[in-house]
N, C-alpha and C positions, 0 to 999 in steps of 0.2 A: 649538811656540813661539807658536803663536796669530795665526801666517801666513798670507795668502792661500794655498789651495792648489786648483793647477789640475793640469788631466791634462796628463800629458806625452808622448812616444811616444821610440821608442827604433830606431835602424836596428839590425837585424839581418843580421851577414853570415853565410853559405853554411856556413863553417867551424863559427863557433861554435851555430849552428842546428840542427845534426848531430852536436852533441857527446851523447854521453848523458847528463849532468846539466844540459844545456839547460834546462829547465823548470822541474826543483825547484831549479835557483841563484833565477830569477825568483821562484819562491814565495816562498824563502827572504829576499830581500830587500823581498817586500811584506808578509813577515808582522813580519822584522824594525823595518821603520819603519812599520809598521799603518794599510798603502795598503787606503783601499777599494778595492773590485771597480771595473772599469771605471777607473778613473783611469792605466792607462799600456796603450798601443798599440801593436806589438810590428808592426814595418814589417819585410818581407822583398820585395827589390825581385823583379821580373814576369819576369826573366829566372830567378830563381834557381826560379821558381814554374815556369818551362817544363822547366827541366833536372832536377827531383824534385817535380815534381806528386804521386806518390803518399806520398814523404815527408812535402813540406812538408804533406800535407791532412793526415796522421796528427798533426804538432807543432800545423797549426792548432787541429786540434780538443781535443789536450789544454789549448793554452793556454786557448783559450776557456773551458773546461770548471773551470779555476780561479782563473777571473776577471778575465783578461787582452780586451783589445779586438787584434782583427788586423787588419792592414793590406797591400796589394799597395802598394809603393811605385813609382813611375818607370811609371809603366803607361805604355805606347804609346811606348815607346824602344825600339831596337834590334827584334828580331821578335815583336811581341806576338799574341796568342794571344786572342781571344775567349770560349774556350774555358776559361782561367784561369779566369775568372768565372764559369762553369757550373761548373767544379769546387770550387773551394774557397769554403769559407763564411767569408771573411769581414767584416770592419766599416765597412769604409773599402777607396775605392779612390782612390789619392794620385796626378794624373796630372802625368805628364812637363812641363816647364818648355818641350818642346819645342813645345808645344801653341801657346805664345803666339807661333812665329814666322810669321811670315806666310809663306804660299803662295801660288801663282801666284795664286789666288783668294778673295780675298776675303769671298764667299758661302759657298765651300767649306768656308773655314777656318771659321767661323763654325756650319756645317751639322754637319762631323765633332765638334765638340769637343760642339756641344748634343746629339748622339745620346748619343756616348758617360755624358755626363752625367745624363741620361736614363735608359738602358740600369744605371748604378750604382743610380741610386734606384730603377728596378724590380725590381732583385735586393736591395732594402732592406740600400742600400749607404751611405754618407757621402758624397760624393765632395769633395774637397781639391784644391785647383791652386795646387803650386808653382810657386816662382821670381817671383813678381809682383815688380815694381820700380816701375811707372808707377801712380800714380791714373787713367788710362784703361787700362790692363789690370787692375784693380779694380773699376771698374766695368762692362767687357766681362764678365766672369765673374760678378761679381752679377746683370746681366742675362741671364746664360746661364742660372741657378740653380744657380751652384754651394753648397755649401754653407758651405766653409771657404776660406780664403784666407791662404795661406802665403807668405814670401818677403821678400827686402830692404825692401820696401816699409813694414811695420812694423818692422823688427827686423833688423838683421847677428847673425852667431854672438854672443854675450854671455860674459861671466866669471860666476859665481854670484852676487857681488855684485850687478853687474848687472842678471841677470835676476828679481832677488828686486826690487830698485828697478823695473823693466819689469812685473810681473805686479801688485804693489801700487800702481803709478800712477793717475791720473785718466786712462781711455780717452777724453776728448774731443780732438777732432779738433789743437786748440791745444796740448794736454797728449802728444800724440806729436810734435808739431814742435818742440817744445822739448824734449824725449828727445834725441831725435835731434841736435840739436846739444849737449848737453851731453856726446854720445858723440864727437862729431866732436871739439870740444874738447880733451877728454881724452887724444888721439891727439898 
């Protein structure tokens, strides 16, 4: 229709990741709406990557292989694994929201999250940090280098209407404060 189009990414659960038509459903519907390669991100969150690492590494690399981007989502919740990222190849590592609470330290906290950040881009990773809500947890993580920046901060869950008005807008800083209330409005 002659639309903005941006990449979008997709959660994938445990269940349907394991399904055997897993992969060719996906192709099928990028061949059906004639998504380029690269435009949708197929997130399987770091726990599910602990409990079938030799699984998931098998689906990662078919997706990959047909033009999908992959992603570890939730990294550094519940028992993370370092090790994840030695194993599996892939595009983006999406870190936990838990990231931004504050710890007894302050230095610390600041220490853990820029390694780990770090440590993505050196495995020529993405790295993305959800859950942002504050203009200074936006600009903590811009100075960390993260790369992407996800969370209420821009955006609540949207209806398609919506988010087709949201991706075709004017991104200046005055043109999402007036989004954003015109969404509050609406409520």
């Amino acid at each position: 229709r002659g639309e903005k189009t941006v990449p979008l990414s997709v959660n994938v659960s445990r269940v349907s990741a394991i399904q055997e038509d897993f992969v060719s459903y996906y192709i099928s519907v990028k061949e059906k709406y004639n998504i380029p390669n690269d435009y949708i991100t197929l997130e399987c969150t770091e726990s599910f990557a602990m409990e079938n690492i030799s699984t998931l590494s098998k689906i990662v690399a078919d997706v990959r292989n047909n033009g999908f981007k992959c992603s570890i989502d939730d990294f550094g919740v519940g028992y993370s694994s370092i090790s994840v990222l030695k194993e599996l190849e892939v595009d983006e590592l999406k870190l936990d929201k838990t990231f931004l609470n504050p710890g007894k330290t302050p230095e610390k906290d600041k220490i853990l999250i820029s390694t780990i950040i770090e440590l993505g881009k050196n495995f020529k990773m993405k790295v993305v940090q959800e859950g942002i809500e504050t203009f200074e947890e936006l600009n903590s993580m811009k100075d960390l280098g993260c790369d992407v920046i996800q969370g209420f901060y821009y955006s609540k869950p949207l209806m398609m209407s919506d988010f087709i008005e949201f991706i075709n807008r004017d991104t200046s800083f005055r043109s999402i404060a007036e989004f954003h209330k015109k969404q509050l409005e609406k409520k």
